[in-house]
Backbone bond lengths (Angstrom), bond angles and torsions (degrees), N, CA, C in turn:
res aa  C-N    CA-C-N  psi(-1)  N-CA   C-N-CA  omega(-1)  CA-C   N-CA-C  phi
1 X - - - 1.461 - - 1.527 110.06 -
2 X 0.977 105.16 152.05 1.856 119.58 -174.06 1.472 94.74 -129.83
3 X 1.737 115.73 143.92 1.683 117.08 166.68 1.840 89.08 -145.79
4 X 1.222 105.27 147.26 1.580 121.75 155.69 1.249 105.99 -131.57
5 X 1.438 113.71 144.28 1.526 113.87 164.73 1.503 95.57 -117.78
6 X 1.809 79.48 122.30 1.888 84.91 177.58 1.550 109.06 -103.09
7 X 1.310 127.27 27.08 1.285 132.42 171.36 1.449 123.15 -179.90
8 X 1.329 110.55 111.64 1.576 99.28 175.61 1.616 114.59 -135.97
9 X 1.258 127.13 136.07 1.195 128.22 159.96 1.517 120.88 149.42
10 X 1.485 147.36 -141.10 1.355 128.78 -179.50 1.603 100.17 -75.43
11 X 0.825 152.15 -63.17 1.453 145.81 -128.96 1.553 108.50 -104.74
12 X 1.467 125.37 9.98 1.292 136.13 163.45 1.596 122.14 175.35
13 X 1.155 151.75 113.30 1.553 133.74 143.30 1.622 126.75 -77.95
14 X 1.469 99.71 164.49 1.359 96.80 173.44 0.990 93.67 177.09
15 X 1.640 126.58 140.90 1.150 144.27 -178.52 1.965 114.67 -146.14
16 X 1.754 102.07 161.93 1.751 92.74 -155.57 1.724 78.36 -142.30
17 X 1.559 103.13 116.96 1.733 101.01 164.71 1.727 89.80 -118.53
18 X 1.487 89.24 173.55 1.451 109.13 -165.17 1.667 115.92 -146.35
19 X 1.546 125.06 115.29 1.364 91.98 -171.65 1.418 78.58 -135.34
20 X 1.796 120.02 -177.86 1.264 127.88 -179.82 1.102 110.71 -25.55
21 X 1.370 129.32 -67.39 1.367 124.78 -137.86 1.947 100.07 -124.60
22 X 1.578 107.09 -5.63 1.255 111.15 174.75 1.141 144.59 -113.37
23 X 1.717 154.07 144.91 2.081 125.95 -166.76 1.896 78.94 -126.12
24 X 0.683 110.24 146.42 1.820 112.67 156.28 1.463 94.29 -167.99
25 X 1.723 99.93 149.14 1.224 109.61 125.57 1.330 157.16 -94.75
26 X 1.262 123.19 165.90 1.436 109.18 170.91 1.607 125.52 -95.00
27 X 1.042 129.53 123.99 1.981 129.41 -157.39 1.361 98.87 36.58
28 X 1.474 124.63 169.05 1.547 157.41 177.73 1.403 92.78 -143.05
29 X 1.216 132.34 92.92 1.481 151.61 118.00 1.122 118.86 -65.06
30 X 1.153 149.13 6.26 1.587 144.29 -174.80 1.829 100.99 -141.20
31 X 1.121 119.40 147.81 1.087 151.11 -164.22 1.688 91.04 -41.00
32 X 1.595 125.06 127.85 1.492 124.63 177.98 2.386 100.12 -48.95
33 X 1.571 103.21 -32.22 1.118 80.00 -171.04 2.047 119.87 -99.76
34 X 1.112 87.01 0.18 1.625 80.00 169.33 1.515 102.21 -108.34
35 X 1.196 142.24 7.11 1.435 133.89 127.31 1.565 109.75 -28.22
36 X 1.173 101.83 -73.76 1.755 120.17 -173.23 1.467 107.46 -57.43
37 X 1.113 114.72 -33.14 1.502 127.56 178.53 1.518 110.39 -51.50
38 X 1.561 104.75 -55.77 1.557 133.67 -175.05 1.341 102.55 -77.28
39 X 1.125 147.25 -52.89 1.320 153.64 162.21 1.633 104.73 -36.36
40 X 0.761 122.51 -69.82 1.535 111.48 -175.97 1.301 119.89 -69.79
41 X 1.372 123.43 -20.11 1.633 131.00 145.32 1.381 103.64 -18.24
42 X 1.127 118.45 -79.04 1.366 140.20 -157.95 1.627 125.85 -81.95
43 X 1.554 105.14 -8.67 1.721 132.37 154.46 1.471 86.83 89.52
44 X 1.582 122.11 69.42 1.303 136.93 -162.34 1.891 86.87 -148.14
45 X 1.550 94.92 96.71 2.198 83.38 158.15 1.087 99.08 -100.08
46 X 1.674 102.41 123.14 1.525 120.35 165.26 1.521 125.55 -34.97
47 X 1.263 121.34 -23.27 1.488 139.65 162.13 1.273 106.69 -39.07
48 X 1.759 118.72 -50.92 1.385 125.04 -162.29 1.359 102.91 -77.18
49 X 1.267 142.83 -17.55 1.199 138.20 -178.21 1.605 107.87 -63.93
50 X 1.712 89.97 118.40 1.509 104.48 171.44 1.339 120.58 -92.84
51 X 1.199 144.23 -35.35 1.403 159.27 168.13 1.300 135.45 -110.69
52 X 1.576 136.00 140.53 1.525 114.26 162.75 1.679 89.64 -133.57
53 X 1.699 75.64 136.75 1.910 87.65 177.23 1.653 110.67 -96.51
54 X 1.237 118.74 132.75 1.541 123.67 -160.51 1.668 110.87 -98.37
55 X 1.083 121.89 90.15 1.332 121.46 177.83 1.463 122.09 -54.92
56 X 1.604 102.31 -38.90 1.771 89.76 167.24 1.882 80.13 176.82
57 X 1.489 101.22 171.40 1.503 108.07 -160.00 1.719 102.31 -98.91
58 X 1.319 112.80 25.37 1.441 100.90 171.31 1.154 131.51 -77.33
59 X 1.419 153.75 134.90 1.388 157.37 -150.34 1.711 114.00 -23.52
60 X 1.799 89.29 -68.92 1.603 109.10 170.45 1.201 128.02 -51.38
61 X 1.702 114.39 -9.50 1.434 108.03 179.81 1.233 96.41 -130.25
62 X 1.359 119.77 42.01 1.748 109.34 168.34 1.677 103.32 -170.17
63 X 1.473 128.21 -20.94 1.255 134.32 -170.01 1.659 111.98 -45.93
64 X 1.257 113.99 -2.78 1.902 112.02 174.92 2.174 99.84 -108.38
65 X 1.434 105.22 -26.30 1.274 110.17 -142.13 1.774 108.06 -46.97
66 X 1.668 103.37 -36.47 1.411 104.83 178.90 1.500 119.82 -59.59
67 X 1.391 128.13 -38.06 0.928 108.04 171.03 1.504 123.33 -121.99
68 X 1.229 118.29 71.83 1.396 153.75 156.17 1.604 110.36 -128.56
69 X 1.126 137.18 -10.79 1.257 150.24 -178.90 1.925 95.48 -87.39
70 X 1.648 102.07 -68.84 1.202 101.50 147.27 1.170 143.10 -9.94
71 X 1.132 148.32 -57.40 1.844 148.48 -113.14 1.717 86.70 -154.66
72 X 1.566 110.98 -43.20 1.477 113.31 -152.72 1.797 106.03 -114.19
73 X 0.989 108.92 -45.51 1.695 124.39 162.87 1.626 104.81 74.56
74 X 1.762 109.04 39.91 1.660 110.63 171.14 1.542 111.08 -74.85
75 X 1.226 128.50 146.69 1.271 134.99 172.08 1.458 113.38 -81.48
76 X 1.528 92.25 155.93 1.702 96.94 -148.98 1.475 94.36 -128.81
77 X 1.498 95.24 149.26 1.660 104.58 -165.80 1.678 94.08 -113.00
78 X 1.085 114.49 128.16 1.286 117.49 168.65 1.671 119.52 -175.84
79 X 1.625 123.72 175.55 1.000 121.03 -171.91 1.580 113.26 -95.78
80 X 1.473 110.98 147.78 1.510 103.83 173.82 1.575 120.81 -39.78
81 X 1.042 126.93 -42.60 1.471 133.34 -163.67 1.296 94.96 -86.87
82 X 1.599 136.67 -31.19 1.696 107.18 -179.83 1.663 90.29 -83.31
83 X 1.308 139.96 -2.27 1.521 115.16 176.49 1.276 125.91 -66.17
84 X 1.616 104.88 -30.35 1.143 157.29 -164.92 1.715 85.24 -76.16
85 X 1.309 137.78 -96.78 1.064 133.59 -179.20 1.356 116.90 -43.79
86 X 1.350 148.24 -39.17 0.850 164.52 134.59 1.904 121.32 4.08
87 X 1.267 93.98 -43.83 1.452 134.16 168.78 1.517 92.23 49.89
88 X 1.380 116.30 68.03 1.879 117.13 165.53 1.441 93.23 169.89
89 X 1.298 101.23 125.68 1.429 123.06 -167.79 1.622 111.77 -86.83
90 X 1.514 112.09 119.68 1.554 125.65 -157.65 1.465 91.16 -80.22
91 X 1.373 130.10 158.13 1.634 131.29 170.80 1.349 103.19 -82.67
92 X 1.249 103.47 -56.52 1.601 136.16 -144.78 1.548 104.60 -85.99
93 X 1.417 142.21 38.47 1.312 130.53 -154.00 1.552 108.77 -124.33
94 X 1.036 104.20 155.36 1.839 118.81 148.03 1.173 112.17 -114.75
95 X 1.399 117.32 153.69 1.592 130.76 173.37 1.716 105.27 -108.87
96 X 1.575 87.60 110.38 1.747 93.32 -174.32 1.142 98.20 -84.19
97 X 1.334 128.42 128.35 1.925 133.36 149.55 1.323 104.31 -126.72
98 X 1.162 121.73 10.45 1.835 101.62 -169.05 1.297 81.80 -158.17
99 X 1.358 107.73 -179.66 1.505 119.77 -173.01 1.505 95.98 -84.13
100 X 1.450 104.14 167.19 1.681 116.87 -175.12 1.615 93.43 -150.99
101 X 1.477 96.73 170.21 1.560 108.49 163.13 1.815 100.98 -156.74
102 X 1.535 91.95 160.83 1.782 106.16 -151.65 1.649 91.79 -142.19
103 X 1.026 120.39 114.14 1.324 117.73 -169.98 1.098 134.47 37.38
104 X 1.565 116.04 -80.97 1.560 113.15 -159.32 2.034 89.37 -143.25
105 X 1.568 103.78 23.86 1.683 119.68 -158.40 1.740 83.61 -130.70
106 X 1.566 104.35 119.04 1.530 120.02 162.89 1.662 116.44 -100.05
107 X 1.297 116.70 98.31 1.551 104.60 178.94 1.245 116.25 -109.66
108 X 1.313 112.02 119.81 1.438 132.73 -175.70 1.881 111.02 -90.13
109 X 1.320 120.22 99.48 1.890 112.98 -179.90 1.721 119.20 -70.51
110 X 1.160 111.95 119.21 1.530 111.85 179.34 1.804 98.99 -103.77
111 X 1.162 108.35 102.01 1.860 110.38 166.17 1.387 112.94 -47.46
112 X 1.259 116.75 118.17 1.658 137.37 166.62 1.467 110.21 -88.42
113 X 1.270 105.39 136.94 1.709 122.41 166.64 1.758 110.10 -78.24
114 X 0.978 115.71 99.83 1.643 107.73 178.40 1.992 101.64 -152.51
115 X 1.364 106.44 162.93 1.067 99.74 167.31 1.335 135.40 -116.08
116 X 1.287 90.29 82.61 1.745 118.32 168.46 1.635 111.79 -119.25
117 X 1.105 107.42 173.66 1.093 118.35 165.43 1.753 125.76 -36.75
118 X 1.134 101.93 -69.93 1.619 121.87 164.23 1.450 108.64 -133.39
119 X 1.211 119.10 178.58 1.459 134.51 -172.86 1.443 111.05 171.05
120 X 1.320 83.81 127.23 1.878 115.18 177.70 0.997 126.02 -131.67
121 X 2.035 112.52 128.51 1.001 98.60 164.54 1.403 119.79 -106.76
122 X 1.710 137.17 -151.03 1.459 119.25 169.09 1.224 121.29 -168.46
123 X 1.162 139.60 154.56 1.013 129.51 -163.72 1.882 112.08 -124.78
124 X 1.222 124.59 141.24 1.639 106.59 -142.54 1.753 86.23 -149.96
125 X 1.295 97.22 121.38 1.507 125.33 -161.48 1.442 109.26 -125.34
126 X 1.305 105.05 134.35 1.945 111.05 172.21 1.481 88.02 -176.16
127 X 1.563 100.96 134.92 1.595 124.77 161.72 0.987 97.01 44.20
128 X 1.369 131.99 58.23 1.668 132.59 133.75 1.340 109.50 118.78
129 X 1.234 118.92 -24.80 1.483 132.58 -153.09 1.647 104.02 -90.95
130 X 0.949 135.59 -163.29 1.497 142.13 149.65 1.895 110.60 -168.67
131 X 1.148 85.10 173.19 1.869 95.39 -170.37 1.564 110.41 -139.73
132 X 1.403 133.07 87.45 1.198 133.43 163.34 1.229 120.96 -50.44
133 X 1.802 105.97 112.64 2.079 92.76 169.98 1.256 116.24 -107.76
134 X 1.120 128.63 125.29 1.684 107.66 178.15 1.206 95.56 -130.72
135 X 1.512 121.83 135.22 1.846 103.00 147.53 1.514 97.88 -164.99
136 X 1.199 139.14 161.23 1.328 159.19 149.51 1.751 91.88 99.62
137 X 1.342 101.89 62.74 2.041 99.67 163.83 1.034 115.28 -151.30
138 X 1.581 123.35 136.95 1.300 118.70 -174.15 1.564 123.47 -71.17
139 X 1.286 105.30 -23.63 1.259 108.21 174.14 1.986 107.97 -146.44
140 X 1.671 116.62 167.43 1.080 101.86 169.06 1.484 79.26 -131.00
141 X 1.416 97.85 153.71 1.537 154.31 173.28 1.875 98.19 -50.16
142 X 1.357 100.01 130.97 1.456 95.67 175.81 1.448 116.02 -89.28
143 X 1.654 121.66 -3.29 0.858 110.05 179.30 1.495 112.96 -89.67
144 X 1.088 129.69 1.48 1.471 138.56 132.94 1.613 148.87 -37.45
145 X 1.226 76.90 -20.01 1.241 94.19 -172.17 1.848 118.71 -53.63
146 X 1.282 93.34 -51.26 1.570 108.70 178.43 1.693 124.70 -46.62
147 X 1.919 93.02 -59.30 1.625 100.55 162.95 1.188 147.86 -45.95
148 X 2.303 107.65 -15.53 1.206 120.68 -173.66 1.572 103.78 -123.69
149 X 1.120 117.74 19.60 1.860 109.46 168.41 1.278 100.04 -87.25
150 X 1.590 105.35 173.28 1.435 128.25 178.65 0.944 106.42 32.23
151 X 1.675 145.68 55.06 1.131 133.61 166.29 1.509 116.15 -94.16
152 X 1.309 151.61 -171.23 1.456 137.17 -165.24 1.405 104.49 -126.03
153 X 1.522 133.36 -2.11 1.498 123.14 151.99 1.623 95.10 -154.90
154 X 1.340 88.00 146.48 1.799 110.53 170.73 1.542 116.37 -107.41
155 X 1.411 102.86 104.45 1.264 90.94 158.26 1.735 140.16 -92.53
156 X 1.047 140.82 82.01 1.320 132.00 -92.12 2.187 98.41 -130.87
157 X 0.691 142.39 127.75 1.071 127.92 146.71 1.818 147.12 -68.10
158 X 1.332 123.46 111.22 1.279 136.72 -159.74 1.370 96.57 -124.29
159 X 1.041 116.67 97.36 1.476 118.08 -159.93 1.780 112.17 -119.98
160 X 1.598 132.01 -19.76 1.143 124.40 135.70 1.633 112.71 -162.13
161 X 1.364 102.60 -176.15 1.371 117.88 179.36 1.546 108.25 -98.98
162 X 1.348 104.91 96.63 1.433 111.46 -177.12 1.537 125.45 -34.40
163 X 1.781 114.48 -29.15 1.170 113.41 -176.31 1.626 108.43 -102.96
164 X 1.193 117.20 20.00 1.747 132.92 179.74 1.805 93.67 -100.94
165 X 1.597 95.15 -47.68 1.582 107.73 171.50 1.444 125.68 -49.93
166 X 0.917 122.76 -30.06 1.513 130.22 -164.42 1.508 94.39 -120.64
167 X 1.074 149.81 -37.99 1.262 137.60 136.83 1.466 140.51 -8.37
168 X 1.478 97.17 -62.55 1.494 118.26 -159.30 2.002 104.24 -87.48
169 X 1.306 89.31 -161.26 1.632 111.54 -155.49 1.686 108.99 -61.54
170 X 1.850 94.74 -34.96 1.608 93.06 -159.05 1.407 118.38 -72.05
171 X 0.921 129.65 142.43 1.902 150.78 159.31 1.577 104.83 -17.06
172 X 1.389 110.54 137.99 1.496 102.27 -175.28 1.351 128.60 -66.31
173 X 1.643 91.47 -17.31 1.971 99.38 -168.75 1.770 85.40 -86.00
174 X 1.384 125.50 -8.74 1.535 105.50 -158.23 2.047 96.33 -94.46
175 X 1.511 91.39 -14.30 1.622 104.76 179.43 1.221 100.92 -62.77
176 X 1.537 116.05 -65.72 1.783 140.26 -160.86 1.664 71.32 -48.40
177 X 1.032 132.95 -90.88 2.004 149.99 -129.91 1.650 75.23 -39.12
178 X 1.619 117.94 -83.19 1.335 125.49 -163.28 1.616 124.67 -26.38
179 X 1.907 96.80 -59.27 1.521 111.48 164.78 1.539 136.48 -48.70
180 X 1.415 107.69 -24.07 1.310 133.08 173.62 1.366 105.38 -42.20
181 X 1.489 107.53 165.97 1.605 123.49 153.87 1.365 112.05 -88.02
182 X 1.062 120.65 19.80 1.246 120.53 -164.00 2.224 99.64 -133.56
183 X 1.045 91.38 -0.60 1.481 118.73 -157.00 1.849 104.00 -105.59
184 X 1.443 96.82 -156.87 1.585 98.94 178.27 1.209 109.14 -112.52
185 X 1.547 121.80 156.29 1.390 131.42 165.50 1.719 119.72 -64.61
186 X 1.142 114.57 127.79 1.069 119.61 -161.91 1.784 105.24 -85.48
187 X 1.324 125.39 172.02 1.388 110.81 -179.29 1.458 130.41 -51.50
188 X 2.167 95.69 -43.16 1.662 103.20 168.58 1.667 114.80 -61.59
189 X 1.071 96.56 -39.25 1.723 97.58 -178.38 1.683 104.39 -48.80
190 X 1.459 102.27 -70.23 1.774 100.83 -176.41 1.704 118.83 -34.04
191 X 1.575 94.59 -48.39 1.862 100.89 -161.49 1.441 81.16 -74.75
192 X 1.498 144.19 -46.78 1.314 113.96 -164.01 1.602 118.54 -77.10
193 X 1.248 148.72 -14.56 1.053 162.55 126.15 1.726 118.44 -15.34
194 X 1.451 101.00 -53.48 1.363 132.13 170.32 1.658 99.11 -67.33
195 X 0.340 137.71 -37.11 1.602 138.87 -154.26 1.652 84.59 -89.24
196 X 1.238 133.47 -68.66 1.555 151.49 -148.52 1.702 83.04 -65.40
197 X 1.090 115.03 -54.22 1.745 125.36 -152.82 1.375 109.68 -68.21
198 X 1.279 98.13 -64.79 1.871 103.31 -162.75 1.616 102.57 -55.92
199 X 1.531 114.17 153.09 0.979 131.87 170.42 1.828 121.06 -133.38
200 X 1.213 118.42 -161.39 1.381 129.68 159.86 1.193 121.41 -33.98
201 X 1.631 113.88 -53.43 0.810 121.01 -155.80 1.938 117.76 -85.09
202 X 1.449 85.37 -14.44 1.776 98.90 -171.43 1.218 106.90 -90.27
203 X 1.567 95.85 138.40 1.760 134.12 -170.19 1.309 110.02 -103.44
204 X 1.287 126.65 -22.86 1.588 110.20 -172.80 1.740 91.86 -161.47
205 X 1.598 105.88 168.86 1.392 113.73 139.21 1.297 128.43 -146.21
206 X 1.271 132.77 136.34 1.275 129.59 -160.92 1.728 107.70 -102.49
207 X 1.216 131.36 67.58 1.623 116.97 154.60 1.019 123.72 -17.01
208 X 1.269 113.87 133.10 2.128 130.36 -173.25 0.909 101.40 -147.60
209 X 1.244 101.94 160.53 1.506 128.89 -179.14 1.601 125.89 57.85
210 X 1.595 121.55 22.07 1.292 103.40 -170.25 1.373 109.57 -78.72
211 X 1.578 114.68 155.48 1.420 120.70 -160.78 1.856 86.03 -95.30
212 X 1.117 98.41 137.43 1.661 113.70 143.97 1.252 156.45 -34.66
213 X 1.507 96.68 -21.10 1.472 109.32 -176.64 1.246 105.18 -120.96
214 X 2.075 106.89 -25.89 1.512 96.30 -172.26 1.392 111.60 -115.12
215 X 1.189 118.44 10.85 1.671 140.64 169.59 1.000 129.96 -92.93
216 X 1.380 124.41 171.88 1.477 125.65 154.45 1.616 111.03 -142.54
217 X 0.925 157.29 101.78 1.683 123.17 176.55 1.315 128.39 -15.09
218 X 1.326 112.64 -69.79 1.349 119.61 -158.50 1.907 94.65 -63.10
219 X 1.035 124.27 -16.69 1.464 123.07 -158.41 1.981 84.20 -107.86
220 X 1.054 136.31 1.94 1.282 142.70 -174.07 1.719 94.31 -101.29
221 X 1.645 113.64 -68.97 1.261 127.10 -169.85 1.756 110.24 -58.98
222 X 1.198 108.13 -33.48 1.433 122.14 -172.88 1.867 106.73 -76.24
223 X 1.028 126.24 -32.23 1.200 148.15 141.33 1.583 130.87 -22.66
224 X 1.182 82.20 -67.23 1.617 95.94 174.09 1.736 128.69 -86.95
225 X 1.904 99.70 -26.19 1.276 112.23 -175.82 2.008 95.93 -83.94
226 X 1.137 123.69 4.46 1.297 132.39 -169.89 1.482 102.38 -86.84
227 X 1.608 104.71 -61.77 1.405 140.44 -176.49 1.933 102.02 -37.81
228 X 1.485 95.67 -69.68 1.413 124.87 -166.77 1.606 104.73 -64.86
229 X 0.951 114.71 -63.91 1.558 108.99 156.96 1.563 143.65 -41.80
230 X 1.460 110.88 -53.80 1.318 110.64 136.42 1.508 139.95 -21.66
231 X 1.520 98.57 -70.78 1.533 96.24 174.40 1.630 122.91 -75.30
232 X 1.195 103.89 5.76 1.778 119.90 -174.43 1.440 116.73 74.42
233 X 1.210 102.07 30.07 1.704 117.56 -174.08 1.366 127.87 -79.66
234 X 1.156 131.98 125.63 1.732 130.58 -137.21 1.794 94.76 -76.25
235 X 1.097 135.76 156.22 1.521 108.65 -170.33 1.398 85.00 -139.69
236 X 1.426 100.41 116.45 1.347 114.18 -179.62 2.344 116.05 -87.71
237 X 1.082 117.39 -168.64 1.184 132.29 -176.63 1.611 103.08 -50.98
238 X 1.228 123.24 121.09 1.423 119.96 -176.82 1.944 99.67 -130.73
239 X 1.457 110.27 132.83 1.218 106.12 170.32 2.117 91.09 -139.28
240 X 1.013 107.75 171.85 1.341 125.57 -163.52 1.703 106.06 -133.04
241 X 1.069 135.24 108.80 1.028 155.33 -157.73 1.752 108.83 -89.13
242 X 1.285 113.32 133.04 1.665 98.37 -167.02 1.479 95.17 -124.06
243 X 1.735 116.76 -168.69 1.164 108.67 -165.58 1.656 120.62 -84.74
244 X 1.506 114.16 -40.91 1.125 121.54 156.09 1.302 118.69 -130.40
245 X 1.243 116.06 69.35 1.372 131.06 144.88 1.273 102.29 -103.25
246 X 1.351 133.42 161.64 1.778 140.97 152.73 1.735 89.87 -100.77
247 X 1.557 100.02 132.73 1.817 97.24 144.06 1.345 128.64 -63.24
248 X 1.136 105.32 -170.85 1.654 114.21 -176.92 1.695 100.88 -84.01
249 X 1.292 120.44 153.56 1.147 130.03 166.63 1.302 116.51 -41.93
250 X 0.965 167.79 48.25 1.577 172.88 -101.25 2.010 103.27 -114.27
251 X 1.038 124.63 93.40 1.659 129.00 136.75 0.337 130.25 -33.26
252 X 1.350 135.08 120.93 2.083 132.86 167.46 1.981 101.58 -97.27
C-alpha cells in the first residue's frame, strides 16, 4: 500500500492511497485542480483515479469534488445523508454504511461524532498492511476500539491545543462547537487514543488536520511524544501533515 496526504487542515483535506490493483482518494477539499496538481507530483494522472471515499460533506472535505467528478468521473463512496448535504446529486456512487471490499482494497467504516450530516471514518486494508483514517470527531466510540489497534499507519486527526483554544481569537460558542463530541479531537485526545492503538505492527503516523489558529505542530508532536512515552509506548515514525504541503509518497 502507498498513502500521500496532499492536504490537510481547516481550509481543505485530501489524501491519495494506492494499492496493486487500486488509486483513490480520500475527500476533495481542495480545488479539483491542485488535487491534479498534487497528483502528478507524486507520478499520479488524475485520470487514474478510480474512487473517492467521502468522510463527511463539509466544505474542507469536498469543496473541489464537483468538479473533479466532472473532468475525471471516479466513483464516489459515500453515505446517503452526506449526498444529501452535499446538495448535488452524484451519478456515479455507492452508499457506504457497512464494510465493503474493491479488488485487492478492504474497507472497514468506523462512525465519527461530528456535526454534519453523517461522518466516516475507515480503515483501508490490502496485502497485510492497513491504513487508519480518522479526523473531524469529537470523540471515538469504544466499541471501536478493537478494529483500530495494531494497525501499520495512522492517519490521525490532532486538530488543536485546547489551551491555544481558549486563548485565541475564536467566539466562545465557536470554542464550545470544536470542544464538543460533536467537534474535533484535541491534541491530548489524539495522543491518548494513539497511545491505546498503535501496536507492533505500526510504521508511521500521520497527524491531520491541525487548525492554524489553534495549533502548532511542534506543540501537536510534543503532545503525543509525551503521551507515548509515558505509557512506555514504542513510538513509531511520526510526520505531521500541513496545509499545502503534500507528504512524501509513503510505502507500507
Amino acid at each position: 500500500m502507498k498513502i500521500c496526504v496532499l492536504a490537510s487542515g481547516s481550509k481543505g483535506n485530501s489524501s491519495y492511497i494506492e494499492t496493486d490493483k487500486t488509486k483513490s482518494l480520500v475527500d476533495l477539499g481542495m480545488s479539483a485542480g491542485y488535487i491534479a496538481k498534487s497528483l502528478k507530483s507524486i507520478g499520479v494522472d488524475p485520470s487514474e483515479i478510480q474512487r473517492v471515499f467521502i468522510t463527511h460533506a463539509h466544505t474542507d472535505h469536498v469543496a473541489g469534488l464537483k468538479v473533479f467528478l466532472k473532468k475525471y468521473h471516479p466513483v464516489v463512496y459515500l453515505t446517503k445523508k452526506m449526498e444529501e448535504e452535499l446538495g448535488f446529486e452524484i451519478e456515479d456512487k455507492v452508499y457506504i454504511d457497512d464494510n465493503t471490499s474493491i479488488d485487492d482494497l478492504d474497507v472497514t467504516v468506523i462512525k465519527t461524532s461530528h456535526d454534519a450530516a453523517d461522518s466516516n471514518g475507515y480503515v483501508f486494508s490490502s496485502g497485510g498492511k492497513s491504513i487508519v483514517y480518522i479526523t473531524d470527531t469529537g470523540y471515538i466510540h469504544v466499541k471501536n476500539f478493537e478494529k483500530l489497534k495494531n494497525k501499520s499507519l495512522y492517519v490521525f486527526e490532532s486538530n488543536h491545543d485546547v489551551r491555544l483554544l481558549r486563548e485565541g481569537k475564536y467566539p466562545y460558542y465557536l470554542q464550545q462547537r470544536i470542544l464538543s463530541d460533536k467537534g474535533h479531537l484535541s491534541n491530548k485526545d489524539s495522543a491518548y487514543y494513539l497511545s491505546n492503538f498503535i501496536g507492533d505492527k505500526t510504521e508511521q503516523i500521520i497527524l491531520i488536520h491541525l487548525s492554524e489558529e489553534n495549533n502548532r505542530p511542534e506543540v501537536a508532536l510534543k503532545t503525543l511524544l509525551d503521551t507515548l512515552e509515558k505509557k512506555g509506548v514504542r513510538v513509531p515514525n511520526i510526520e505531521i501533515a500541513m496545509q499545502r504541503e503534500s507528504t512524501e509518497l509513503i510505502e507500507l
